[in-house]
PyMOL Python script that loads the backbone (N, CA, C, O; Angstrom):
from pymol import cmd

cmd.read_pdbstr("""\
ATOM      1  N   UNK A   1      92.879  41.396  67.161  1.00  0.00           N
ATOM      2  CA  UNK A   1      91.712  41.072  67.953  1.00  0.00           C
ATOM      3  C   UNK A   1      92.154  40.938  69.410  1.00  0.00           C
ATOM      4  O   UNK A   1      93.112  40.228  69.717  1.00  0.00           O
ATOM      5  N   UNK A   2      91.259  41.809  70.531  1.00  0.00           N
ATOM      6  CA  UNK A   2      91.514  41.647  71.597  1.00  0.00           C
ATOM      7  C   UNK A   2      90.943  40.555  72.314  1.00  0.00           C
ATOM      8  O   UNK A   2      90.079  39.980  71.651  1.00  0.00           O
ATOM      9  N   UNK A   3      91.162  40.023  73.582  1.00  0.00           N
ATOM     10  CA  UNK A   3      90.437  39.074  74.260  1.00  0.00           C
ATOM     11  C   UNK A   3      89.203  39.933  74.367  1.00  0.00           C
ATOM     12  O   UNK A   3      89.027  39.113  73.465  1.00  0.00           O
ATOM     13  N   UNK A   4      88.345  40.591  74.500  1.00  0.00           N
ATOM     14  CA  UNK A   4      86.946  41.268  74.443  1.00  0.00           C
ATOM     15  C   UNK A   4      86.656  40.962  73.250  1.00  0.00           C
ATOM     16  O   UNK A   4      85.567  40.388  73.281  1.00  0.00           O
ATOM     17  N   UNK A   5      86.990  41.024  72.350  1.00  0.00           N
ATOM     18  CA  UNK A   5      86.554  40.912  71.203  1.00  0.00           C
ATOM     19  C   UNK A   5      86.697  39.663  70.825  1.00  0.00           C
ATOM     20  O   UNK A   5      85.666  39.349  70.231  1.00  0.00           O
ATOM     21  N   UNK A   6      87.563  38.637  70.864  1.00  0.00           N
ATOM     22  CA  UNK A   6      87.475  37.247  70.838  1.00  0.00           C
ATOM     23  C   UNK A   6      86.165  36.980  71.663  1.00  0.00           C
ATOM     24  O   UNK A   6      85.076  36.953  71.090  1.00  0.00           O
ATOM     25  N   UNK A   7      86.278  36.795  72.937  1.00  0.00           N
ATOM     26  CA  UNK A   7      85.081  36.483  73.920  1.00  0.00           C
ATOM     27  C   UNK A   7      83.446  36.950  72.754  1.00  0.00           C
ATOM     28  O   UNK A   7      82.494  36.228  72.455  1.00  0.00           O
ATOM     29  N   UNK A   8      83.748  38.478  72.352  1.00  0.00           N
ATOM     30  CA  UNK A   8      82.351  38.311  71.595  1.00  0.00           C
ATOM     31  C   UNK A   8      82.206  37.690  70.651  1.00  0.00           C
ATOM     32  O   UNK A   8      81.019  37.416  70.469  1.00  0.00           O
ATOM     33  N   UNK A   9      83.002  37.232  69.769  1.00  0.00           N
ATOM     34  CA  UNK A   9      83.233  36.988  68.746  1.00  0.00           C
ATOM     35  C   UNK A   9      82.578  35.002  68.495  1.00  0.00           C
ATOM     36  O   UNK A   9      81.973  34.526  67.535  1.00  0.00           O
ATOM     37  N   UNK A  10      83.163  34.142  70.133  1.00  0.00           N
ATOM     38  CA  UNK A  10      82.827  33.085  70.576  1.00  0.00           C
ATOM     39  C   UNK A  10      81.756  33.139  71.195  1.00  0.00           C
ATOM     40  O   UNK A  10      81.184  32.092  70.892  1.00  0.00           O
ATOM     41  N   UNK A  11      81.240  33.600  71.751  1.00  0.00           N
ATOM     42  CA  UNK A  11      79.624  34.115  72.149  1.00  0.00           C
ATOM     43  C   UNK A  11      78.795  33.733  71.247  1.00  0.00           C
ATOM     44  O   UNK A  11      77.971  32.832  71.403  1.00  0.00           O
ATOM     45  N   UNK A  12      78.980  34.503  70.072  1.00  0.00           N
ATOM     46  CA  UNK A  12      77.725  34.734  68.756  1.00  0.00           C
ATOM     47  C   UNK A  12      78.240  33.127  68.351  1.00  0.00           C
ATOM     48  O   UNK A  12      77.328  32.301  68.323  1.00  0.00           O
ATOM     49  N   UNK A  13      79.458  32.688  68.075  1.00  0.00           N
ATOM     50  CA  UNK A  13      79.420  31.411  67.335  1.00  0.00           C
ATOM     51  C   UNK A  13      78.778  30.122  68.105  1.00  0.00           C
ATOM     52  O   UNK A  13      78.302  29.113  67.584  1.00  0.00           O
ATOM     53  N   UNK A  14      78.879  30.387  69.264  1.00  0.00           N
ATOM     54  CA  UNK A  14      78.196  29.025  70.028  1.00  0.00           C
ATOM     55  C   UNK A  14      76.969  29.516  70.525  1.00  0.00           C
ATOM     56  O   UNK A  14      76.288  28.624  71.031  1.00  0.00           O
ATOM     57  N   UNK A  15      76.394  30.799  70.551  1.00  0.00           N
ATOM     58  CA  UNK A  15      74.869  30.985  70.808  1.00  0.00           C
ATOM     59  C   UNK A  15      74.655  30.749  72.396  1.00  0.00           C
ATOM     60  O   UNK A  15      74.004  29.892  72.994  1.00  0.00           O
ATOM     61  N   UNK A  16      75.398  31.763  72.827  1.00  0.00           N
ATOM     62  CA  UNK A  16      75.607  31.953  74.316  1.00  0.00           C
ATOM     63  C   UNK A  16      75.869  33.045  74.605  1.00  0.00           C
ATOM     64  O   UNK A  16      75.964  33.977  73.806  1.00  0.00           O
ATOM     65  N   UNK A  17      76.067  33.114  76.080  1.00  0.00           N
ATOM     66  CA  UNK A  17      76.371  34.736  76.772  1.00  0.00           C
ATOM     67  C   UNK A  17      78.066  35.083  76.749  1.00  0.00           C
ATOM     68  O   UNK A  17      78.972  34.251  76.747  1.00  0.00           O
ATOM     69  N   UNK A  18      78.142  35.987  76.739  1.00  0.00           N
ATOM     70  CA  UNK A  18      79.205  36.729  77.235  1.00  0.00           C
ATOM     71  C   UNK A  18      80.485  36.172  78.328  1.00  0.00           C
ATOM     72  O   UNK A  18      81.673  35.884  78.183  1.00  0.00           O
ATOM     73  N   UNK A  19      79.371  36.206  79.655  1.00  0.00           N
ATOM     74  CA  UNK A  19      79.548  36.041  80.491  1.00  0.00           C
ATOM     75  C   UNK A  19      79.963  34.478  80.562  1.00  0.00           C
ATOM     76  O   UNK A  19      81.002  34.022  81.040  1.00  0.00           O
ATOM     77  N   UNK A  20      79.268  34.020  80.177  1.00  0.00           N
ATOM     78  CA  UNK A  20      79.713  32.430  80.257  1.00  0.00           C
ATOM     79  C   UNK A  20      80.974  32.238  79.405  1.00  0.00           C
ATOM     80  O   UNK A  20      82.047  31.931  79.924  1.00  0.00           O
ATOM     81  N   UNK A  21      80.844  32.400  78.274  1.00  0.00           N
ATOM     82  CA  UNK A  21      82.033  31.974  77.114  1.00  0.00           C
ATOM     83  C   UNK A  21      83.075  32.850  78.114  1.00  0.00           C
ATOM     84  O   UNK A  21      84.094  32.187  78.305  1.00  0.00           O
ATOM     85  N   UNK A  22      83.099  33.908  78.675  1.00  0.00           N
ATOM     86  CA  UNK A  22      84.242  34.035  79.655  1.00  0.00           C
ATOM     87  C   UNK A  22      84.753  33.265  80.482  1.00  0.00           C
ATOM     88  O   UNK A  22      85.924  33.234  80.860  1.00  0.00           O
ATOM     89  N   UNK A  23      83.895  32.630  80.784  1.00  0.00           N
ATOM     90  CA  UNK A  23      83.978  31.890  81.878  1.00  0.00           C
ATOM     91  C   UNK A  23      84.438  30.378  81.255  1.00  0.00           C
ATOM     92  O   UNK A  23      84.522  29.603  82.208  1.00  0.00           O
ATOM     93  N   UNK A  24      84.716  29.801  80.169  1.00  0.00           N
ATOM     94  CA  UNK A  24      84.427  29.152  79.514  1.00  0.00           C
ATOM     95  C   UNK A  24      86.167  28.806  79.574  1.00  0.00           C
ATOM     96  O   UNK A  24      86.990  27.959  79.921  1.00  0.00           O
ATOM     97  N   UNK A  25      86.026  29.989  79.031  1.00  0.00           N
ATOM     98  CA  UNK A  25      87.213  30.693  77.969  1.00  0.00           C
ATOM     99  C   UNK A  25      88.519  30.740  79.173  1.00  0.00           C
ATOM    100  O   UNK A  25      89.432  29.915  79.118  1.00  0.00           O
ATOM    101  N   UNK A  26      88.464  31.808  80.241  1.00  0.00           N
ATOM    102  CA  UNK A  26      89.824  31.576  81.231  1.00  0.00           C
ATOM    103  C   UNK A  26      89.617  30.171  82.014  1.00  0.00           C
ATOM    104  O   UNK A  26      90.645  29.713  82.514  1.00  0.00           O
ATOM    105  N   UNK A  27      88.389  29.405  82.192  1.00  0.00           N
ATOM    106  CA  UNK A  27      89.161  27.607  82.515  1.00  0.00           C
ATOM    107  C   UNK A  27      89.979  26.847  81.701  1.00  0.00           C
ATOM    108  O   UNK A  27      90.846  26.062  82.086  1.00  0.00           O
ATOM    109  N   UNK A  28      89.638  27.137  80.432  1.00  0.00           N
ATOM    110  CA  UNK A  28      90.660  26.709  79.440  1.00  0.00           C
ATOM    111  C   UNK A  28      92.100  27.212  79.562  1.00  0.00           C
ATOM    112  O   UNK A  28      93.020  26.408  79.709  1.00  0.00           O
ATOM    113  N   UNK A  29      92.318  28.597  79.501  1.00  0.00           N
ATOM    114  CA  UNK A  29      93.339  28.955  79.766  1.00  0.00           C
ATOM    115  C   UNK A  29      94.168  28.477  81.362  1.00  0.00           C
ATOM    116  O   UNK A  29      95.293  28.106  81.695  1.00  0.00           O
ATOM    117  N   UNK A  30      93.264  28.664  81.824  1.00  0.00           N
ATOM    118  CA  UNK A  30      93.983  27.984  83.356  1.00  0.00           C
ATOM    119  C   UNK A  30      94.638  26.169  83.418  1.00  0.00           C
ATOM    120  O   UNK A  30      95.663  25.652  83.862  1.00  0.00           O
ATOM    121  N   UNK A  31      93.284  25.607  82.644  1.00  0.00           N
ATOM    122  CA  UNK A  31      93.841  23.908  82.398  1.00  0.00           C
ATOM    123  C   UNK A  31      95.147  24.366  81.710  1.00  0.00           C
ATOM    124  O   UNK A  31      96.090  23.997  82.411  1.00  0.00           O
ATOM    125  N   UNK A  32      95.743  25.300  80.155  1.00  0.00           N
ATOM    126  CA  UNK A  32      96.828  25.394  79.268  1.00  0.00           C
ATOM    127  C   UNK A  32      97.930  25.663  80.197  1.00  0.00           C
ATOM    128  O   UNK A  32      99.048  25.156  80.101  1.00  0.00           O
ATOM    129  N   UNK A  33      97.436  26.754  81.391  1.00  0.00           N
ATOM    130  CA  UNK A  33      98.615  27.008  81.891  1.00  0.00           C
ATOM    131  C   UNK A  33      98.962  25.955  82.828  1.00  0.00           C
ATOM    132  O   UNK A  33     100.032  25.355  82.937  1.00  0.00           O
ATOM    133  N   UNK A  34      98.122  25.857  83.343  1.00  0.00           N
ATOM    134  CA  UNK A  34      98.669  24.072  84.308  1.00  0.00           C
ATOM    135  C   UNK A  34      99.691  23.140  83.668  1.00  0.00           C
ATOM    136  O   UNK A  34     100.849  22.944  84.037  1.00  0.00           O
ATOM    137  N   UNK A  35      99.001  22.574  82.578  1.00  0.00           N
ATOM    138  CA  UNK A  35      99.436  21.701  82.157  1.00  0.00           C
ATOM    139  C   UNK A  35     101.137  22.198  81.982  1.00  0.00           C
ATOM    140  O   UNK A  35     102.041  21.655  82.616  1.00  0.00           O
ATOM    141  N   UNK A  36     101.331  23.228  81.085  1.00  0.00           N
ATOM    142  CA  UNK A  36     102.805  23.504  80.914  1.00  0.00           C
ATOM    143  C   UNK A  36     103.854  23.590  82.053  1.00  0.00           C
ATOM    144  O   UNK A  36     105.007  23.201  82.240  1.00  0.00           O
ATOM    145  N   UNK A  37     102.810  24.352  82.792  1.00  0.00           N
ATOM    146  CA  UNK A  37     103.725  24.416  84.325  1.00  0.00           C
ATOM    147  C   UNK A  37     104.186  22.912  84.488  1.00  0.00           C
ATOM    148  O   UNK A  37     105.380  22.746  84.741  1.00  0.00           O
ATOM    149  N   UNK A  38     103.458  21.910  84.385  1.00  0.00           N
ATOM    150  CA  UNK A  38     103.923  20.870  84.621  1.00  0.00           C
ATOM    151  C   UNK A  38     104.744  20.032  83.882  1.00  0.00           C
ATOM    152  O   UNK A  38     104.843  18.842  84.179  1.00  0.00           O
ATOM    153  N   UNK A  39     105.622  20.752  82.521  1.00  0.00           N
ATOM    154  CA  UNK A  39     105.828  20.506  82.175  1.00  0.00           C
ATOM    155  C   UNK A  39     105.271  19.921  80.884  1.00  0.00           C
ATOM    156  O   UNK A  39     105.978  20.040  79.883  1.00  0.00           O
ATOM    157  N   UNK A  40     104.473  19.503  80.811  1.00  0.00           N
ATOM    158  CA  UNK A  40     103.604  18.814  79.857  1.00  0.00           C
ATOM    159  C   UNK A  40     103.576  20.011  78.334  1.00  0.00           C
ATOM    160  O   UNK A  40     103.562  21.242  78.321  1.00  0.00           O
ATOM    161  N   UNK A  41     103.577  19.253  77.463  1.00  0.00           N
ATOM    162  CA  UNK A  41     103.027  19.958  75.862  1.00  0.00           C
ATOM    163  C   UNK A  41     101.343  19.599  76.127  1.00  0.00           C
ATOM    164  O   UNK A  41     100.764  18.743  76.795  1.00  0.00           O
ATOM    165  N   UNK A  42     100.912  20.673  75.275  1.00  0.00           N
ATOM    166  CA  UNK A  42      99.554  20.913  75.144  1.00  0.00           C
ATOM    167  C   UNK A  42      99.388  20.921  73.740  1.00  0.00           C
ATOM    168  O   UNK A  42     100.093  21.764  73.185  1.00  0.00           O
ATOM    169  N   UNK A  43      98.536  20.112  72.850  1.00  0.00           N
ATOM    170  CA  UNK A  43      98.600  20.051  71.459  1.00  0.00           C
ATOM    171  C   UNK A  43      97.010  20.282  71.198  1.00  0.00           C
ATOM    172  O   UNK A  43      96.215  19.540  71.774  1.00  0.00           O
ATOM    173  N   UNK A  44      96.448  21.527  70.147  1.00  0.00           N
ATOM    174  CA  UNK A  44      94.940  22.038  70.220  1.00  0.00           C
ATOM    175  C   UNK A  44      94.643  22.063  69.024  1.00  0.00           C
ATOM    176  O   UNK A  44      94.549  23.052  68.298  1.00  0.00           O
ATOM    177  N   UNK A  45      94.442  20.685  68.704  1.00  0.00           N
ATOM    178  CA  UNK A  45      93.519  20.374  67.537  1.00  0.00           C
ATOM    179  C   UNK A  45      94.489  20.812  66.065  1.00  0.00           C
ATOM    180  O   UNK A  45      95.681  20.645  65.804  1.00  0.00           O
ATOM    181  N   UNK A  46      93.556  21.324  65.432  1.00  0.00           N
ATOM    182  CA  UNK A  46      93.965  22.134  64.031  1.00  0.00           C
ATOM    183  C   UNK A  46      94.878  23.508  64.518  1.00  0.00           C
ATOM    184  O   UNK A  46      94.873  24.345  63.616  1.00  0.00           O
ATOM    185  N   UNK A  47      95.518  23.863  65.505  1.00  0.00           N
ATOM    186  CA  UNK A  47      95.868  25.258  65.687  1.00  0.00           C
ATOM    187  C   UNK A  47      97.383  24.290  66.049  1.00  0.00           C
ATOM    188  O   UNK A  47      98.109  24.354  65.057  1.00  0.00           O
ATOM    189  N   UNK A  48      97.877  23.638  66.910  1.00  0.00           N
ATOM    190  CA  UNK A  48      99.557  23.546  66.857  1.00  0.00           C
ATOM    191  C   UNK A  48      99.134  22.908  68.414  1.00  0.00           C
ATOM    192  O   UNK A  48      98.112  22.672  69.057  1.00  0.00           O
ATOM    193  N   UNK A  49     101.059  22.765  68.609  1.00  0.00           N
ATOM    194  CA  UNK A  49     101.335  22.394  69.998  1.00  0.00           C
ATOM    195  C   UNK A  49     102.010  23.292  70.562  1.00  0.00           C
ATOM    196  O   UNK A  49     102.995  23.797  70.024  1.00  0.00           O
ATOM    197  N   UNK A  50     101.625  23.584  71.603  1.00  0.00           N
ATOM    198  CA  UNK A  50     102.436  24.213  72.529  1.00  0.00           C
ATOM    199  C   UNK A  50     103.428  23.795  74.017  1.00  0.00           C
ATOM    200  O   UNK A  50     102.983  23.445  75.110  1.00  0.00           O
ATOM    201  N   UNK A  51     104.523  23.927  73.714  1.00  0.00           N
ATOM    202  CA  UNK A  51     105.448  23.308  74.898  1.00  0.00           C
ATOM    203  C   UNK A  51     106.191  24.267  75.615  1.00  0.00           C
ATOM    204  O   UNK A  51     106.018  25.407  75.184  1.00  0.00           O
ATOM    205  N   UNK A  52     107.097  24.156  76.738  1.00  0.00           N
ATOM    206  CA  UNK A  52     108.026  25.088  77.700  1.00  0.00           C
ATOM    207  C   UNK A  52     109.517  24.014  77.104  1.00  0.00           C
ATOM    208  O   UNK A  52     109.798  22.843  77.360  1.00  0.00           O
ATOM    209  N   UNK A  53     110.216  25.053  76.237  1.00  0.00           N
ATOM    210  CA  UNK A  53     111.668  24.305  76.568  1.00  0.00           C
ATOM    211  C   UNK A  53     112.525  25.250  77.545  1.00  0.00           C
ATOM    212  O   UNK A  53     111.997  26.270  77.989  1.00  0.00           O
ATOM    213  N   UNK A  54     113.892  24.902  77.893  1.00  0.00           N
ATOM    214  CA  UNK A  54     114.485  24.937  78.792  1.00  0.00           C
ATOM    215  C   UNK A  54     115.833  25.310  78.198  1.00  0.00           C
ATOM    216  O   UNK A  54     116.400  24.409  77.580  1.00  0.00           O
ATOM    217  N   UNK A  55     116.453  26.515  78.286  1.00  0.00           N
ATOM    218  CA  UNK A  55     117.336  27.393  77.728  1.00  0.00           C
ATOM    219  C   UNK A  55     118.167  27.319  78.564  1.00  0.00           C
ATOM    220  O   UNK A  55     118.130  27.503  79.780  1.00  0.00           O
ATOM    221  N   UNK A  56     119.261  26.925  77.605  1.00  0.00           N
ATOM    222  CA  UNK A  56     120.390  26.768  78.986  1.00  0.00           C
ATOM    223  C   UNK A  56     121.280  27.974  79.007  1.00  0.00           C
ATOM    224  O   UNK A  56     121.114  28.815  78.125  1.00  0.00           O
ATOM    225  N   UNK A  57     122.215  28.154  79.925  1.00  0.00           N
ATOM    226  CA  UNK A  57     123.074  29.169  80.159  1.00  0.00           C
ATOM    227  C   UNK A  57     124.031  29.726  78.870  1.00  0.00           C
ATOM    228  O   UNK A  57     124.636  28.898  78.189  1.00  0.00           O
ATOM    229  N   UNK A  58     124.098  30.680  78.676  1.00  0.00           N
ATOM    230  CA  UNK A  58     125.047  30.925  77.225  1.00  0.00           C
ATOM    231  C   UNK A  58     125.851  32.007  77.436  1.00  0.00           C
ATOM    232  O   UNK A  58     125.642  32.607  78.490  1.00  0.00           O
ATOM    233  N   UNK A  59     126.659  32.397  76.767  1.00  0.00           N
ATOM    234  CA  UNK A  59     127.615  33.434  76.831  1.00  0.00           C
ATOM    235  C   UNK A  59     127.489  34.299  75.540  1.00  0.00           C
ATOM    236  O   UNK A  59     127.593  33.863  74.393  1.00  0.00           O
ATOM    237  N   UNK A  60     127.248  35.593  75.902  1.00  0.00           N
ATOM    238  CA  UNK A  60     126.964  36.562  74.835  1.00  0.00           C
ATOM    239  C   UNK A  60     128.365  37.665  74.910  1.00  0.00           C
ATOM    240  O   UNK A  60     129.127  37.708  75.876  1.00  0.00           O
ATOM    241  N   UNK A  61     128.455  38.270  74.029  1.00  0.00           N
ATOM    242  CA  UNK A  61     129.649  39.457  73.466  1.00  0.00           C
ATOM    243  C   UNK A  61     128.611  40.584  73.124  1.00  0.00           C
ATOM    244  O   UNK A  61     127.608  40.492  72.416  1.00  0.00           O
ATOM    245  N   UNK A  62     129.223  41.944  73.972  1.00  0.00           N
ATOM    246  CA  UNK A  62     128.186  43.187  73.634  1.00  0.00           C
ATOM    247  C   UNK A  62     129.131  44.131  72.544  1.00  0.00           C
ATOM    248  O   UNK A  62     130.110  44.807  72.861  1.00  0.00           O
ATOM    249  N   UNK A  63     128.624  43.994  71.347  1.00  0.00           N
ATOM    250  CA  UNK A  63     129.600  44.648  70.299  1.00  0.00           C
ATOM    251  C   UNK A  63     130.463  45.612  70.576  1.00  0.00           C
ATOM    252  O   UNK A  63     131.597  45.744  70.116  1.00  0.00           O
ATOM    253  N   UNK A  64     129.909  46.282  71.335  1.00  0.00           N
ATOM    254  CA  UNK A  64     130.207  47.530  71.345  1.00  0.00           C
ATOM    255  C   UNK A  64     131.342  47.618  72.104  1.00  0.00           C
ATOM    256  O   UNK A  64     132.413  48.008  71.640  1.00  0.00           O
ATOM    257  N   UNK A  65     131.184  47.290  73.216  1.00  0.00           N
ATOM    258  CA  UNK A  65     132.414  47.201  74.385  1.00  0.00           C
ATOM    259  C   UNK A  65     133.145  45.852  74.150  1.00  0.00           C
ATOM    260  O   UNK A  65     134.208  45.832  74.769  1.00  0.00           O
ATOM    261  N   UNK A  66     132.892  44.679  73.420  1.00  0.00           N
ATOM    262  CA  UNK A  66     133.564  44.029  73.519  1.00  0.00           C
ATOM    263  C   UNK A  66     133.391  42.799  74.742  1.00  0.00           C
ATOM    264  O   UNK A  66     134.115  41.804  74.710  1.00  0.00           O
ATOM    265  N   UNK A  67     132.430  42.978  75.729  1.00  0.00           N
ATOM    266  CA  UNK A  67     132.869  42.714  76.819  1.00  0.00           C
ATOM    267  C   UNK A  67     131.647  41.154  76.976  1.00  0.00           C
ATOM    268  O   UNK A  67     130.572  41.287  76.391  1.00  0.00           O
ATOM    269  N   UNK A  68     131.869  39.934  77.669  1.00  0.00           N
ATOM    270  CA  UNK A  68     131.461  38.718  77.776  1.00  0.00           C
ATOM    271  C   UNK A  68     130.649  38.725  78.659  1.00  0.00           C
ATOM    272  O   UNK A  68     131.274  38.964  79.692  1.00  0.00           O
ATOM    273  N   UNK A  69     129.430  38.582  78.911  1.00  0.00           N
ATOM    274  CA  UNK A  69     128.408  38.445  79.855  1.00  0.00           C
ATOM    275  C   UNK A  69     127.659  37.041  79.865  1.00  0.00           C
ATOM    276  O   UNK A  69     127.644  36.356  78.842  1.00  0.00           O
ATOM    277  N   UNK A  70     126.973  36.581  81.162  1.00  0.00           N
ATOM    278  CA  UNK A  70     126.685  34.939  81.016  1.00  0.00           C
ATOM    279  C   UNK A  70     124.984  35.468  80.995  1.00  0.00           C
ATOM    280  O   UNK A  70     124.452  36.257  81.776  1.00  0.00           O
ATOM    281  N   UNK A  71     124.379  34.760  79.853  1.00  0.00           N
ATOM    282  CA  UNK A  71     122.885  35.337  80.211  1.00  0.00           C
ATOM    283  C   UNK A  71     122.693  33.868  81.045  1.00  0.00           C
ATOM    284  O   UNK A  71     123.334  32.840  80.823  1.00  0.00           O
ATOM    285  N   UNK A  72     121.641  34.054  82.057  1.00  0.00           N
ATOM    286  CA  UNK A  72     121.031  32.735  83.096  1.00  0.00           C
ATOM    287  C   UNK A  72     120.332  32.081  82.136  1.00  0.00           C
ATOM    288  O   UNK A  72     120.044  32.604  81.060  1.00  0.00           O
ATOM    289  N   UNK A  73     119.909  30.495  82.580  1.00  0.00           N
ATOM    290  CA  UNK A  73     118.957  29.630  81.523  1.00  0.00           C
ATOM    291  C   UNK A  73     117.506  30.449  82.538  1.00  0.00           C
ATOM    292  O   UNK A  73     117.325  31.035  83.606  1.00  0.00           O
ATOM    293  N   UNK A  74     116.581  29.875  81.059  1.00  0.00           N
ATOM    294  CA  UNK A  74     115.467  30.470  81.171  1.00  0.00           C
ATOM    295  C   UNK A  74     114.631  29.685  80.430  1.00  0.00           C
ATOM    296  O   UNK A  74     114.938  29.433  79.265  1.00  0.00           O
ATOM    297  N   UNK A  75     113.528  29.216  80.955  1.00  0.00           N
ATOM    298  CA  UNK A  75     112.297  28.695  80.354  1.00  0.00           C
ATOM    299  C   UNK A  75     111.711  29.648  79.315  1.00  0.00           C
ATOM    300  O   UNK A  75     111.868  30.837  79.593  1.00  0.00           O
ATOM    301  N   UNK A  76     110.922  29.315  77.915  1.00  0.00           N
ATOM    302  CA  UNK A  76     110.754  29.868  76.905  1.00  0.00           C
ATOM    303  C   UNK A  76     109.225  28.924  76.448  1.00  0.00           C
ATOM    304  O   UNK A  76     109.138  27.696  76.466  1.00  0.00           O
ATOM    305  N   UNK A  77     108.034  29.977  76.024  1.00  0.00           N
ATOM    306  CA  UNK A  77     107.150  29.278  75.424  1.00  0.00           C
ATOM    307  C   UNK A  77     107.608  28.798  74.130  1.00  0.00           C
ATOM    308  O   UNK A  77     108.400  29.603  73.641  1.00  0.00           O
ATOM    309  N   UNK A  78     107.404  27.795  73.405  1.00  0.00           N
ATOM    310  CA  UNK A  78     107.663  27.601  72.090  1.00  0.00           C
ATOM    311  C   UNK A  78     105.772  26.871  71.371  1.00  0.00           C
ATOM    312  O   UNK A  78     104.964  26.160  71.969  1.00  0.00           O
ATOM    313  N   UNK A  79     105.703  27.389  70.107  1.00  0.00           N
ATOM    314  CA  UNK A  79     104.631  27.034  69.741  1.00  0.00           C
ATOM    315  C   UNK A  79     105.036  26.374  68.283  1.00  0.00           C
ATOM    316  O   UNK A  79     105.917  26.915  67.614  1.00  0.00           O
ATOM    317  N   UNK A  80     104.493  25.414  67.904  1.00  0.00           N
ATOM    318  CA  UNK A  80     104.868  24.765  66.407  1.00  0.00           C
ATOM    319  C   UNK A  80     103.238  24.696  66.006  1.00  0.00           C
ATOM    320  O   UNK A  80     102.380  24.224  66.752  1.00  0.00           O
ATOM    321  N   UNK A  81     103.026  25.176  64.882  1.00  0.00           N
ATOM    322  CA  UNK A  81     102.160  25.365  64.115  1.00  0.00           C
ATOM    323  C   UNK A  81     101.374  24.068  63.444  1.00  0.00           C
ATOM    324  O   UNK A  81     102.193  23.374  62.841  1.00  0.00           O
ATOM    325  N   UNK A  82     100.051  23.547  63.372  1.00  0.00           N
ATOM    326  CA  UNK A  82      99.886  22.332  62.801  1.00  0.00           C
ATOM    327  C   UNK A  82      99.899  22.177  61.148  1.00  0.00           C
ATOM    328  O   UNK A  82      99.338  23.105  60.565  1.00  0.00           O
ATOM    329  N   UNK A  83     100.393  21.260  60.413  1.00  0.00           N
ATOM    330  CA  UNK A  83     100.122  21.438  58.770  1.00  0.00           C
ATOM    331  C   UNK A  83      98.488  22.155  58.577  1.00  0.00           C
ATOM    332  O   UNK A  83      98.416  22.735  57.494  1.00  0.00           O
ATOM    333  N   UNK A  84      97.529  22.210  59.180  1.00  0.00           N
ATOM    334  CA  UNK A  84      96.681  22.005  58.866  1.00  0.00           C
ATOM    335  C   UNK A  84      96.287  23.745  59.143  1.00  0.00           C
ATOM    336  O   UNK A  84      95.197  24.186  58.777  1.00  0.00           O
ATOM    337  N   UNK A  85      97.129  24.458  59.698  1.00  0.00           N
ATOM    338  CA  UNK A  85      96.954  25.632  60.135  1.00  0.00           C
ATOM    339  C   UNK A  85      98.327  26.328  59.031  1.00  0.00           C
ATOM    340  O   UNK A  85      98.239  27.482  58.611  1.00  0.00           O
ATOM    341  N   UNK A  86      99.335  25.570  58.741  1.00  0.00           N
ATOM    342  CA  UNK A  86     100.214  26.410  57.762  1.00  0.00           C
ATOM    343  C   UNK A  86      99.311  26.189  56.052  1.00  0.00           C
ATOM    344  O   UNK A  86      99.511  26.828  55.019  1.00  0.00           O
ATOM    345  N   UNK A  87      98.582  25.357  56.237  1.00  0.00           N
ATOM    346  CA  UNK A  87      98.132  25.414  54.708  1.00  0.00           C
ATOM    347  C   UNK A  87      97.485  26.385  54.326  1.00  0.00           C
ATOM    348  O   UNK A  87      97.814  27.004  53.313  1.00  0.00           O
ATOM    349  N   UNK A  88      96.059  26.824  55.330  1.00  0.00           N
ATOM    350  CA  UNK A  88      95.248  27.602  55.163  1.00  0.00           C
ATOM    351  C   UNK A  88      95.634  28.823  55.519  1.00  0.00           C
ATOM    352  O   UNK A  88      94.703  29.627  55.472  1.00  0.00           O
ATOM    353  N   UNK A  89      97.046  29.443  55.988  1.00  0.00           N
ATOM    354  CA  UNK A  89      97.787  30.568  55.618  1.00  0.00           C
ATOM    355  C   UNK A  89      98.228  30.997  54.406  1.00  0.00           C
ATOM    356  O   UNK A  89      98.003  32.040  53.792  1.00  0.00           O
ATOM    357  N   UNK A  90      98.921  29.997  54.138  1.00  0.00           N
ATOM    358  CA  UNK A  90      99.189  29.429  52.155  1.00  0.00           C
ATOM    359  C   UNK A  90      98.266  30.318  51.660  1.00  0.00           C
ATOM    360  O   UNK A  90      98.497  31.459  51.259  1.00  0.00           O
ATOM    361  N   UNK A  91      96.679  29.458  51.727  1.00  0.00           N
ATOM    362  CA  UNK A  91      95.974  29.878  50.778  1.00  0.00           C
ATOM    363  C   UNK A  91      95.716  31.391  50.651  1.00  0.00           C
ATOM    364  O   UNK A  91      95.275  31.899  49.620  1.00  0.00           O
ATOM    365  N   UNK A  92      96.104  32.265  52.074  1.00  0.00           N
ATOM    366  CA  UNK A  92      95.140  33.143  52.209  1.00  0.00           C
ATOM    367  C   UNK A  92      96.033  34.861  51.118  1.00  0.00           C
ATOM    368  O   UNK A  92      95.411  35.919  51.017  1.00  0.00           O
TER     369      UNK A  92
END
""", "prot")
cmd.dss("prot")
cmd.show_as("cartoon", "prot")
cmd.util.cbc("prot")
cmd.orient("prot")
């Protein structure tokens, strides 16, 4: 499912426009991305939490050549799933 098709999809369920549930729809996303930027976890109900951890510097070996490279740390989305969202996978 694409975001067009989500957007219609939330439209018909709340008995609204298009246009609005768009509009609806990227403030939400803008509050999600805020919040992380700031560090902060964002936790959404029955669907999971979402946080930014912080990857630190590591040292990798390229098989092939043999040879040691430093990858840089790097921020990483991480998402953990709620029980309530792994059950009803279970079932399906």
């Amino acid at each position: 499912m694409n975001n067009k098709e989500f957007i219609t999809q939330l439209a018909k369920t709340m008995n609204s426009t298009q246009k609005q549930t768009a509009t609806v729809f990227s403030c939400f996303v803008d509050a999600v991305v805020e919040q992380l930027s700031n560090g902060d976890s964002v936790t959404l109900g029955n669907l999971g939490q979402l946080e930014v951890r912080r990857k630190e510097q590591r040292k990798i070996v390229n098989p092939t050549t043999k040879k040691t490279m430093l990858v840089p740390p790097k921020l990483v989305l991480n998402f953990k799933p709620s029980s309530s969202l792994k059950s009803k996978l279970k079932e399906v």
